[in-house]
Structure formats: structure tokens, C-alpha cells
N, C-alpha and C positions, 0 to 999 in steps of 0.2 A: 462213751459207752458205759452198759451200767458194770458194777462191781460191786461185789462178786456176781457172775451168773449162774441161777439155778440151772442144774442140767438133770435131765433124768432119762436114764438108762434102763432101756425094756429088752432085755437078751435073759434066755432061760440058761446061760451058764453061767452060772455065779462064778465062776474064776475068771472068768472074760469081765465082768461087769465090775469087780470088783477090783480087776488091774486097770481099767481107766477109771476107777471112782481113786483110786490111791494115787494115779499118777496125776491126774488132772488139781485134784485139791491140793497135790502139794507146793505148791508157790499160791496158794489164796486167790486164787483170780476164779475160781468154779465154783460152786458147793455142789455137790453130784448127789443125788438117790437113785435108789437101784431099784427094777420093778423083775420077778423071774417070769410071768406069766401076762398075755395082753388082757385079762382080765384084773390081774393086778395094777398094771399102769393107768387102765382108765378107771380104776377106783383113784388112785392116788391123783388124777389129773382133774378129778371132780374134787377132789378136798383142798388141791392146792393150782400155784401157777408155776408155770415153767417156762424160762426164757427159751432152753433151745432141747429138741428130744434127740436121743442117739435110738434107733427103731430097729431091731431084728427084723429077718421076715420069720424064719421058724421059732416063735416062742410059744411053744405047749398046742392048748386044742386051738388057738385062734394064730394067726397071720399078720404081720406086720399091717398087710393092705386091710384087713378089716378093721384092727385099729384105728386105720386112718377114713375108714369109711366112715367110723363112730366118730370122728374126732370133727370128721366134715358136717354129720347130722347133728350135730351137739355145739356147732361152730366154733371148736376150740382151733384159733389160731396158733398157736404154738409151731415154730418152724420145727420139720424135721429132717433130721441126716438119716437117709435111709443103708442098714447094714446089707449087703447081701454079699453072696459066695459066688464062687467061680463056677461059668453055665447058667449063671440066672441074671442077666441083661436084661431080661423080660421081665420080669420082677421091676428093676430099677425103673425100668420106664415106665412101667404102670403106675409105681409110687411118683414118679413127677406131675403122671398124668394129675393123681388123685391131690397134688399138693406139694408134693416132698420139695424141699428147698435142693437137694442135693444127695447125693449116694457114695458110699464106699466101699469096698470088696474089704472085708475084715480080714483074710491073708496079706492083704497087702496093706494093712493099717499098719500108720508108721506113730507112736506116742508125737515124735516132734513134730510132725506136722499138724497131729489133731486138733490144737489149740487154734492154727490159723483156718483152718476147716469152721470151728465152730464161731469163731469170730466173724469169719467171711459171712455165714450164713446169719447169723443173728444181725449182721449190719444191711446186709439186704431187705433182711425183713421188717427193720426199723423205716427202712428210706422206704420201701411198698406202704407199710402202714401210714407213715407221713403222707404218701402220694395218693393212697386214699382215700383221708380225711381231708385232704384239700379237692378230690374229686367232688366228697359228699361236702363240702362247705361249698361250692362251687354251684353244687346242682340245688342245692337249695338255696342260694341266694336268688337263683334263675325263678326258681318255684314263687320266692318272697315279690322277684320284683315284678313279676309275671299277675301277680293277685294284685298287686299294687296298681299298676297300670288297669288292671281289669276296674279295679274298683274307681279310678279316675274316669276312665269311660262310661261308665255305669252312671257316676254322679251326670256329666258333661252331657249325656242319651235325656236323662231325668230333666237336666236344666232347659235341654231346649226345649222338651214338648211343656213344659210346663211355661216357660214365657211366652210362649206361642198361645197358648191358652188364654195368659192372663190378660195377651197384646188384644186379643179377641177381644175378652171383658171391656179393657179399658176403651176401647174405638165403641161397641158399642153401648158401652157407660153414657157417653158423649153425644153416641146421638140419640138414645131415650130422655139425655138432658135436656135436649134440643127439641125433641117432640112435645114432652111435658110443658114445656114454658110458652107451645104454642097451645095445646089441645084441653089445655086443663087451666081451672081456675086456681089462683092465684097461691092460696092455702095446702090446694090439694099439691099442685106446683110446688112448694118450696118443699110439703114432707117429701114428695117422690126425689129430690132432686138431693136431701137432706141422707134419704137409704142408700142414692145413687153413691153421694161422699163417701158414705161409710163400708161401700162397697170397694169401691177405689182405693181407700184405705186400708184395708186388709188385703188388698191385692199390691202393693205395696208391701206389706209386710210377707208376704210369700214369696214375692222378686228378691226381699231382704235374704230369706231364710236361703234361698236357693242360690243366691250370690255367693252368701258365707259359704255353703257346703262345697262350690265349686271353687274358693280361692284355699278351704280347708284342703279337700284334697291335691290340689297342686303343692300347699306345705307338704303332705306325704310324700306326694311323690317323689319331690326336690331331693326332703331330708330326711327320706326313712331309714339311713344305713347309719345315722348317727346317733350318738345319746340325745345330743343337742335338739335334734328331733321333735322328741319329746314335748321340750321343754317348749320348742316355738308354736305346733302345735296346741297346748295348753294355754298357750300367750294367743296365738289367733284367736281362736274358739271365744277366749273370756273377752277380746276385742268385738267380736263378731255378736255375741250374744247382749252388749251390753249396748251397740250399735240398734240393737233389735226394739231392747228394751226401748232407749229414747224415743224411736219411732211411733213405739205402742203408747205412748206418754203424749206423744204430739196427739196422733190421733185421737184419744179420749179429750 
């Protein structure tokens, strides 16, 4: 856990605030600032950060819970130990509702126990934050592999009507091949049969093209969580692309 922790103190009695900013600092495990007004603490909680807040509910024209209304519209995470007095339970709960990590009746604040009070709560709030950011690493890993697979399917939608296309071309390549070398003289025969080739030929290279993209995307899919990824990706591609090339070399 960290050390020291900042702590900041929002109570409009300066003798209250400054007998736990003196007891707390003294063994070095806290640094305390003091705020008298909720208008003063959330200037100070905009200029700095604070590991854990000790909250009044009566400080001057504003209220602990509205502080914490600001603190929730302004998303400042900061755990707080909500102060309150004897007859205001209603208060505490509210402050839970709105966030509060925890509450204490300030008659009955004891200095030795404070420390494990504020410690309690700052380590709660460590393991929440932890358990958060592994919620949002979680959910967007779902969102990454959710697009990933989208985009496999998309290629794999794409491959088939396009070979199906080309299957077309190529059957009846074949038999205009076929017709030509009966219906036509000899000359006109070989040009027609000559565009037929180079027809063929380029459809071939589109069965190339749409080959590569379908074995490209299955490397994503494989190895998208890795760096290495990357790398084999970049390694197909230049495989894929220069595959393409020799073919357009045959052809011409």
C-alpha cells in the first residue's frame, strides 16, 4: 500500500480537523490537509489528488452529500469516510448510497482506531479499482474479438460469392471456347479464344487475391492478442502479395 497517504479533511471545525491532521501525521504514514468549507475542499480536490477523504456532513452553506454529489458529477474517485453525529443514520446511508466507502459518528471516533478505518477503506478501494479495470479490459477484449470475428466473416461472405462468380466465368469461358473453334474461322478463332485466355487469367488472379485475404484474416483471428501477431500477419501479406505478383508475370 502506498506511503504516505494523502488524506484530506473537510470539517468546518478547525480544532476537530486539526487534532486528526496532528495525530494522524505523527508516525509519517498520512500527510493530512485540512478544507473548513465544502466549497473549499472541492477547490482543493480540483487542484490535487487525494487517496482517502474524511467528510463532515455540516460544513458551512453546502453538506457533505452535496459534495459527494460534485465529486460523483466531476467523477472524482477518491474513497470517502463519511463524518456524521448521533440521530443522523439517515445521512450515513444516503452517503453510501451516493458512494461513501464507509461512516463514523465523530463522538464516538477513537484516534487508535482511525488509522485502520482509513487503511480498511483505501485497500477496498484499491482491490474495486483493480476489479474494474479488469471488468473494462475484459469487456473490451470481447468488443476486440467480437470485430475480429465480424471481420472474418465479412472476408469469408465476400470469398464465396466472388468464387462463385468467377466459377461461373470460368465454365462459361470454356464453352464460348468450345463454340468458337466450331462457329468461327480459324483467325477469328484463335483472337476470341486468345481474350477467352486472358480472361481466365485474370480471374485467377482474383481467386489469388481473395485466397490471400481469406487465409490473411484467419492469421488475425488466430493471433490477434499477440505482438507476434503482428509480425506473421506482415510475413503473410508479403507471402501473399508476391505469390500474386508471379502469377501476373505468368500471365503477361
Amino acid at each position: 500500500m502506498k506511503t504516505p497517504l494523502d488524506i484530506l479533511v473537510i470539517d468546518d471545525e478547525d480544532a476537530f480537523s486539526n487534532l486528526l491532521r496532528l495525530d494522524l501525521e505523527s508516525d509519517g504514514k498520512y500527510v493530512v490537509k485540512t478544507a473548513s468549507s465544502g466549497e473549499q475542499g472541492i477547490d482543493m480536490m480540483k487542484a490535487d489528488r487525494y487517496d482517502v477523504l474524511l467528510l463532515d456532513y455540516h460544513i458551512g452553506s453546502m453538506t457533505g452529500l452535496q459534495v459527494m454529489q460534485w465529486m460523483n458529477e466531476a467523477k472524482v474517485d477518491t474513497p470517502v469516510i463519511m463524518l456524521t453525529a448521533a440521530g443522523t443514520e439517515e445521512i450515513a446511508v444516503n452517503a453510501m448510497k451516493l458512494g461513501a466507502y464507509d461512516y463514523a459518528r465523530k463522538e464516538r471516533l477513537e484516534l487508535t482506531h482511525l488509522p485502520i478505518l482509513i487503511n480498511g477503506v483505501y485497500e477496498r478501494y484499491l482491490f474495486r479499482k483493480e476489479l474494474l479495470q479488469q471488468e473494462n479490459a475484459k469487456r473490451e477484449e470481447e468488443k476486440h474479438q467480437a470485430a475480429v470475428q465480424m471481420f472474418q466473416t465479412t472476408v469469408r461472405t465476400i470469398a464465396h460469392h466472388v468464387n462463385n462468380a468467377l466459377a461461373i466465368i470460368m465454365l462459361r469461358s470454356s464453352s464460348y471456347e468450345r463454340t468458337a473453334k466450331k462457329t468461327l474461322d480459324s483467325e477469328t478463332a484463335n483472337q476470341f479464344i486468345k481474350l477467352i485466355a486472358d480472361l481466365k487469367g485474370q480471374a485467377t488472379v482474383i481467386e489469388s487475391i481473395v485466397r490471400s485475404l481469406v487465409e490473411l484474416s484467419n492469421v488475425v483471428y488466430i493471433n490477434y492478442v499477440s505482438d507476434q501477431s503482428i509480425i506473421d500477419i506482415r510475413q503473410e501479406l508479403e507471402k501473399n502479395l508476391k505469390m500474386m505478383e508471379d502469377q501476373q508475370k505468368i500471365i503477361v
